[in-house]
N, C-alpha and C positions, 0 to 999 in steps of 0.2 A: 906326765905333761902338766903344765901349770893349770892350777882349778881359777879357773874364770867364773868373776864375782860380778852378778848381775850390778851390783853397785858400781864394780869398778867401771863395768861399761857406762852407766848413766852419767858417771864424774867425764869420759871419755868422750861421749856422745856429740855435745857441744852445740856446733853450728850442722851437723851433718845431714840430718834429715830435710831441713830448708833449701842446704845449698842442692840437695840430690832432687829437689823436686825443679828447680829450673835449672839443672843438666843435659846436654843434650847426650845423647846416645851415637858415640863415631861408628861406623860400619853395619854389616846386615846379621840379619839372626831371630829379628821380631817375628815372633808367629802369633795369631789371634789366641785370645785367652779363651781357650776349651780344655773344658777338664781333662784330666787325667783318668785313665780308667784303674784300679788299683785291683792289682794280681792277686793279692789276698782276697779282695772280696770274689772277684771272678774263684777261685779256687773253691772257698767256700759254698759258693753258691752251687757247686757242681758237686760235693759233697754231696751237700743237702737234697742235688736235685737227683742225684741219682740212688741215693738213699732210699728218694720218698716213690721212686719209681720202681725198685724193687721190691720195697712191699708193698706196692698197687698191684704187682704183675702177680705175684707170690698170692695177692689174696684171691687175683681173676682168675689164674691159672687152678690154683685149687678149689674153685667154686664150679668151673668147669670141666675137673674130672670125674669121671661118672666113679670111679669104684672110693670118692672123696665125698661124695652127696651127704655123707650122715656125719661129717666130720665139725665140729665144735664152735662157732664163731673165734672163742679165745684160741682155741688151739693154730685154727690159720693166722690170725693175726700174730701172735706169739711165732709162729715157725717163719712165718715171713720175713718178719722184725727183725729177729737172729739171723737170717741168711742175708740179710740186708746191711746190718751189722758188721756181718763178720767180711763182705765184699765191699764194703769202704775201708776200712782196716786194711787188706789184701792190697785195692787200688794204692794206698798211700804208700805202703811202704815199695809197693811196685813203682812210685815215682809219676802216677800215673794223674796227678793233679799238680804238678809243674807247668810253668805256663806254656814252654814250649812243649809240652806232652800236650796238652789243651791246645796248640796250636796247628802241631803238626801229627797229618792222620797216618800215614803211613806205619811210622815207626809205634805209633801207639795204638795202634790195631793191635799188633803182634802183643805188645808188654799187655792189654786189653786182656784178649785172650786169654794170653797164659794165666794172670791173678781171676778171670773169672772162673777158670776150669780147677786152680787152684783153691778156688772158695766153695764152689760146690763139692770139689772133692772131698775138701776138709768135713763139708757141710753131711758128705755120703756118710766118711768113715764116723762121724760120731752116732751117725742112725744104727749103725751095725751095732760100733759098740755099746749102745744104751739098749741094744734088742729092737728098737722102734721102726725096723726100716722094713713096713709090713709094704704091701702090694700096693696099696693108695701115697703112702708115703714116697717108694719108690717110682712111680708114674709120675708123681711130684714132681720130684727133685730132675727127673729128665726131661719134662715140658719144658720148667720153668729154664733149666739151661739153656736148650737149642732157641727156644722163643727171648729167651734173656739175652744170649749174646747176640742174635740177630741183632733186636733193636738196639742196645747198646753200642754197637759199632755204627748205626745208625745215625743214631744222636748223636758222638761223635764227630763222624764223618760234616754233620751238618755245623755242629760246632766249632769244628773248627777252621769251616772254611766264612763261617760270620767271624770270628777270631781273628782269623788272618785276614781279611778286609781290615779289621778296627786297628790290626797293629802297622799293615800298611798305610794307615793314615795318621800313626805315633800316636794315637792314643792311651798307648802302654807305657810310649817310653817317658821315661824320668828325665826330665830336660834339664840339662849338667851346664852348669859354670864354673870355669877354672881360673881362680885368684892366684896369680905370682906367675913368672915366666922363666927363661932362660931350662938349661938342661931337666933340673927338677919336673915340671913341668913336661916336658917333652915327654920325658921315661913315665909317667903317670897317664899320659893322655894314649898312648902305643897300646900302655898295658890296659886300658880301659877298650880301645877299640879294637885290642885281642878279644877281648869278651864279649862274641858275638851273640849270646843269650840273656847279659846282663841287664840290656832295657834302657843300657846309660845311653844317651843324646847328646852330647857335649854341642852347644851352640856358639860355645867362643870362649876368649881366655878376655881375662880383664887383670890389670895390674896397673899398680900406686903407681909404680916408678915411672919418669919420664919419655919419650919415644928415645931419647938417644942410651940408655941404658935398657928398653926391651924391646924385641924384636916387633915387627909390626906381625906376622904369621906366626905361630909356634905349633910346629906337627902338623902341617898342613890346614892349622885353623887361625881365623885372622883374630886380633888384638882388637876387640870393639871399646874398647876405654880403659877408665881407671874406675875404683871402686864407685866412685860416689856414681859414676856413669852405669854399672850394675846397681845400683837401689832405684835408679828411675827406668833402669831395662827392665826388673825384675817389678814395675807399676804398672806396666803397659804390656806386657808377655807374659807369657806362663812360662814358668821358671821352676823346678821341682827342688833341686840339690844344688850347693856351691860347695864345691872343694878348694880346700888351698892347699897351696903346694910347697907353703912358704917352711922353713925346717922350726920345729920346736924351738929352737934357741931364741929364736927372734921372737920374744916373748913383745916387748914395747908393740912390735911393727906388726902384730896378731891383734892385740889388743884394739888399737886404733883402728884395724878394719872391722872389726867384730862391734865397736864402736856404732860401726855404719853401717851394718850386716844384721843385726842380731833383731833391728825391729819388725823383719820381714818375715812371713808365713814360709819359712822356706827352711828343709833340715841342712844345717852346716856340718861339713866331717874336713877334717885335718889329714892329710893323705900322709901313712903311715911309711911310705916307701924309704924316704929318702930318710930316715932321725934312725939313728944308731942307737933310740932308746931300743928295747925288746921285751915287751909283757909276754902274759900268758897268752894264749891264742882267740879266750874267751873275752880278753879285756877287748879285742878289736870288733870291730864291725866290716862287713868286705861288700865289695861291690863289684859281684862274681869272687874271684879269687884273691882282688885286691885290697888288703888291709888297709883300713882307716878307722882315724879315732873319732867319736861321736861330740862335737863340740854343744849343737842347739837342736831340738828337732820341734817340727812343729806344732803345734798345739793338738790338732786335731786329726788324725790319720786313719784312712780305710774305715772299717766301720762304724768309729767317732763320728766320721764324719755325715753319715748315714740313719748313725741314732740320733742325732742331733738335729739333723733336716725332718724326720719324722714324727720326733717329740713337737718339735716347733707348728709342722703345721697342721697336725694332729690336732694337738691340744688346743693351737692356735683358732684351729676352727670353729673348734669347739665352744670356744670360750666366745670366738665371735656371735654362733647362734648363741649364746646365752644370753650377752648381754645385748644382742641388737634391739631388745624394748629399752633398754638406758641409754644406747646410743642415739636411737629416735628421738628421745627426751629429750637429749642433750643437744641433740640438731633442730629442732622445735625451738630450746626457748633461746641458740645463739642465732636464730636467722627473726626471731619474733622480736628480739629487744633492740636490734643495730643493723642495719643495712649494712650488705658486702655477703661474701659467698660463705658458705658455711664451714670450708674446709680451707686449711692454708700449708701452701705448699712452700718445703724451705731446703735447698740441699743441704747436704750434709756427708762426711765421710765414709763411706762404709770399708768393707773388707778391705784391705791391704789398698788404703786411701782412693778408692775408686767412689766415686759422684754417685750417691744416689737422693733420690727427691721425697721425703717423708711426710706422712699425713697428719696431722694435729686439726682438731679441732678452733676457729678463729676464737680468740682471747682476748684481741686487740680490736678498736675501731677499726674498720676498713682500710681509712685514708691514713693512720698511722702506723700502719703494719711495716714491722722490722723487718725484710726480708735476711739482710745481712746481718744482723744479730750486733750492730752496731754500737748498741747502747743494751745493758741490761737491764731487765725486770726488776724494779725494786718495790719496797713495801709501799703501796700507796701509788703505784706510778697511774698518772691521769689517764695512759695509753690502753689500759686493761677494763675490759666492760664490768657492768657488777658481774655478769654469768661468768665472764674469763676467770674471775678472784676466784669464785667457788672453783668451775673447775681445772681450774690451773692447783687449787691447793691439794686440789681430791684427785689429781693425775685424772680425771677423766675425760682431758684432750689429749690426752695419747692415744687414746679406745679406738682410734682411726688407723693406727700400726700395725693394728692386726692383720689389715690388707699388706701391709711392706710385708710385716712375714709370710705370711699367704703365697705372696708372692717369689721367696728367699731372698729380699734383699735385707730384711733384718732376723733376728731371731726373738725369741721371748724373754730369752736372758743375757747379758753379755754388759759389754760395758757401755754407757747412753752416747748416741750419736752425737756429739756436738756441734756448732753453730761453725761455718767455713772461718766465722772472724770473731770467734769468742776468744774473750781478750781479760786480763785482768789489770785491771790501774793503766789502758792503754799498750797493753802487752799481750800478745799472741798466746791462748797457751802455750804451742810449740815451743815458744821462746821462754816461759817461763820454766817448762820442766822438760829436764832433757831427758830423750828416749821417748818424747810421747809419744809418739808414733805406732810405738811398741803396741798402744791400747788396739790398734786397728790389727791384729795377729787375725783375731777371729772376728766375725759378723758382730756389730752392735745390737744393742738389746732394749726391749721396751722398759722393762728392771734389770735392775744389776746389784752386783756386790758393794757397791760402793753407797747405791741407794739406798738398802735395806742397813745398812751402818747408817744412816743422817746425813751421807754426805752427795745431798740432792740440793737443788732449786739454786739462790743464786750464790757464787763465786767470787766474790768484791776480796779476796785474799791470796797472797800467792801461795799458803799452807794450803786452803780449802781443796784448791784443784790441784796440789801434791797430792794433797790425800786422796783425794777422790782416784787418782792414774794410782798409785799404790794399792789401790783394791782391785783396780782394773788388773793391777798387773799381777794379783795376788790370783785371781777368779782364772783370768790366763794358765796361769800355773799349776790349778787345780781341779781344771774342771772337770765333771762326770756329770753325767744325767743325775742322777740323786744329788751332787749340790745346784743342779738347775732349780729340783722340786723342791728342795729346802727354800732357795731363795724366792720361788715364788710363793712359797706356803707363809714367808714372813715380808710380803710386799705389802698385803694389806695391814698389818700393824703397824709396820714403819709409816705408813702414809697415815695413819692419825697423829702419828708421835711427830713427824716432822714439822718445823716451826717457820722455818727459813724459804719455801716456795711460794712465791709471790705472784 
């Protein structure tokens, strides 16, 4: 398939993200933006949980046999451990942490059984043959089964009817949008809603082309717009996956929507059905059974997304008890020197351009406060108190973000929320670099990438805030917890070195 060059999209890009923000959306399909619950993490978590539940039981169980009384703390933990071990190992390959095994109890009672009879068993024959399977050991190993698979089918049983509540309510499922229409399209959307364990939710098709060249329904689903009408569906819904339907050849007519596509938190696959190309089987990705190619995926997935929210407000907390004697300070001498409230509230973009409202400590007079970011901070400007200059140059009116993250509407690290109408020489960022949008993939950040490089404070250039979205979009690209803890380990140095924060 053609390799799609993040540049070529940027040259592509254009007008597209403006014109998609006052598009209207034709047809139904909106659902309220609630998360998704992600199949991995539930899997894992059942892992772990029943992992940690068999050797709880393993150590209860052999602490309460009597011919076990003189038996070793290491050695029970150690036998538990391994039997614990070796019955997650058993479950998995029994299939037994699939979401629809996780969902439905019936059928997973029985596959239940057989791998736990099948782990103790294993667990018997090795007693024998190491000589070890004396009297206490074998009393053992027979509590802990009949008592094990009780509760185990137990839990179970209880899991999976909370399970099937949350998928009754799509919480699982991956909510699908399908780009391009006509036959393609049909044969794609058939074989997706063959795959009744796949999770896909198809909410509607969207396509470029005009009503008189595509159908208004395809496969019994209705035509809710054209592309640009997907990037403002895909701002107001929760939207998982977009597939296109559109064939490889049309390399130009990919590009231009992927143009318009690519800035959103959302994985894109190229539906592999219909292109006469034919890779290896491992080049594809499937959805259930159906092959497609991975074009974008999103930044942060399943438990990124989890170490991320915990790093954040973990740390975040943390760092609020520490500095709350500097924040008092700093709230002390901006309500002592200037009348007006101590905090100032200004929206700003967050996740996947949704509104939210951030805390900065006041820097300006009262009665001159920028709400809309109208005019910029410049060296000297009359609008900034003497306390604003300090802590506007020491970043120590952001120390009030802490609360946004606290909250999850920002993170600690990411790329900086900017101003709804920060502009440069009279021009929109938006308008000055295309793809910005892109910067909004993930939650904005107190520091960022682009920070910790100099390329902070004001913007009077149209390189400056290039640069600045190129680190955004670099940090995008690359992130992991350890480049979070790098970049905040060199926040405090860049803030001496910086020059340009006014």
């Amino acid at each position: 398939m053609p390799a799609f060059d993040v540049r070529d999209l940027l040259q592509a890009a254009g007008e597209t993200d403006r014109q998609a923000a006052a598009s209207p959306v034709r047809g139904q399909g909106a659902a309220p933006r609630r998360e998704a619950m992600s199949p991995v993490v539930l899997a894992d978590c059942v892992r772990v949980g029943e992992f940690l539940f068999v050797l709880a039981l393993g150590v209860a169980v052999r602490g309460l046999t009597p011919t076990c009384l003189v038996t070793s703390p290491f050695r029970t933990v150690a036998a538990a451990g391994s039997l614990a071990i070796l019955a997650v190992l058993v479950f998995q390959a029994a299939g037994a942490y699939r979401i629809d095994a996780v969902r439905r109890f019936p059928g997973t009672a029985l596959r239940l059984t057989l791998a736990w009879t099948a782990a103790c068993l294993a667990a018997g024959a090795y007693l024998v043959l190491a000589e070890a399977a004396d009297p206490c050991t074998r009393a053992w190993l027979v509590a802990l089964y009949g008592i094990g698979l009780g509760l185990l089918l137990t839990g179970r049983f209880v899991l999976s009817r909370i399970i099937g509540a949350q998928m009754r309510e799509g919480r699982f499922d991956r909510r699908t949008a399908i780009v391009g229409g006509g036959p393609i399209a049909e044969d794609l959307i058939r074989a997706l809603d063959a795959e009744t364990e796949s999770g896909i939710r198809i909410v509607g098709v969207f396509d470029d082309r005009g009503d008189r060249r595509s159908d208004a329904v395809v496969a019994g689903y209705p035509k809710l717009g054209t592309v640009d009408d997907l990037v403002a569906y895909a701002r107001t819904t929760r939207l998982d996956l977009i597939v296109f339907t559109i064939p490889i050849a049309a390399e130009d007519r990919i590009l231009q929507m992927l143009a318009k596509l690519w800035v959103l938190p959302i994985d894109i696959r190229l539906s592999a059905q219909a292109s006469k190309l034919r890779l290896r089987p491992r080049a594809y990705s499937y959805l259930g059974s159906v092959p497609v190619l991975d074009v974008f995926d999103r930044p942060m997935a399943d438990w990124d997304i989890i170490a991320k929210s915990l790093f954040d407000r973990l740390v975040g907390l943390a760092m609020l008890l520490a500095l709350s004697p500097v924040m008092l300070a700093v709230a002390a001498a901006v309500v002592l020197t200037s009348p007006g409230p101590i905090l100032f509230r200004q929206k700003r973009y967050g996740f996947n351009n949704e509104l939210i409202e951030v805390y900065k400590f006041r820097s300006m007079y009262h009665d001159q406060a920028d709400f809309a970011a109208a005019r910029q901070v410049t060296r000297g400007d009359p609008r900034v108190t003497p306390v604003g200059r300090f802590i506007r140059r020491t970043s120590l009116d952001e120390l009030p973000q802490l609360f946004n993250v606290i909250k999850g509407e920002l993170s600690l690290v990411g790329p900086r929320p900017h101003a709804l109408q920060g502009h440069v020489s009279n021009t929109l960022y938006d308008q000055v670099v295309d793809g910005y949008f892109a910067r909004h993939k993930v939650k904005p950040g107190i520091t960022g990438w682009a920070q910790v490089n100099g390329w902070r404070g004001e913007t009077d250039t149209s390189d400056k805030i290039r640069r600045r979205v190129e680190h955004d979009l670099h940090y995008i690209e690359n992130w992991s917890v350890l480049f979070d803890i790098r970049i905040m380990l060199a926040t405090p140095l860049s803030l001496i070195r910086t020059r340009n924060a006014y």
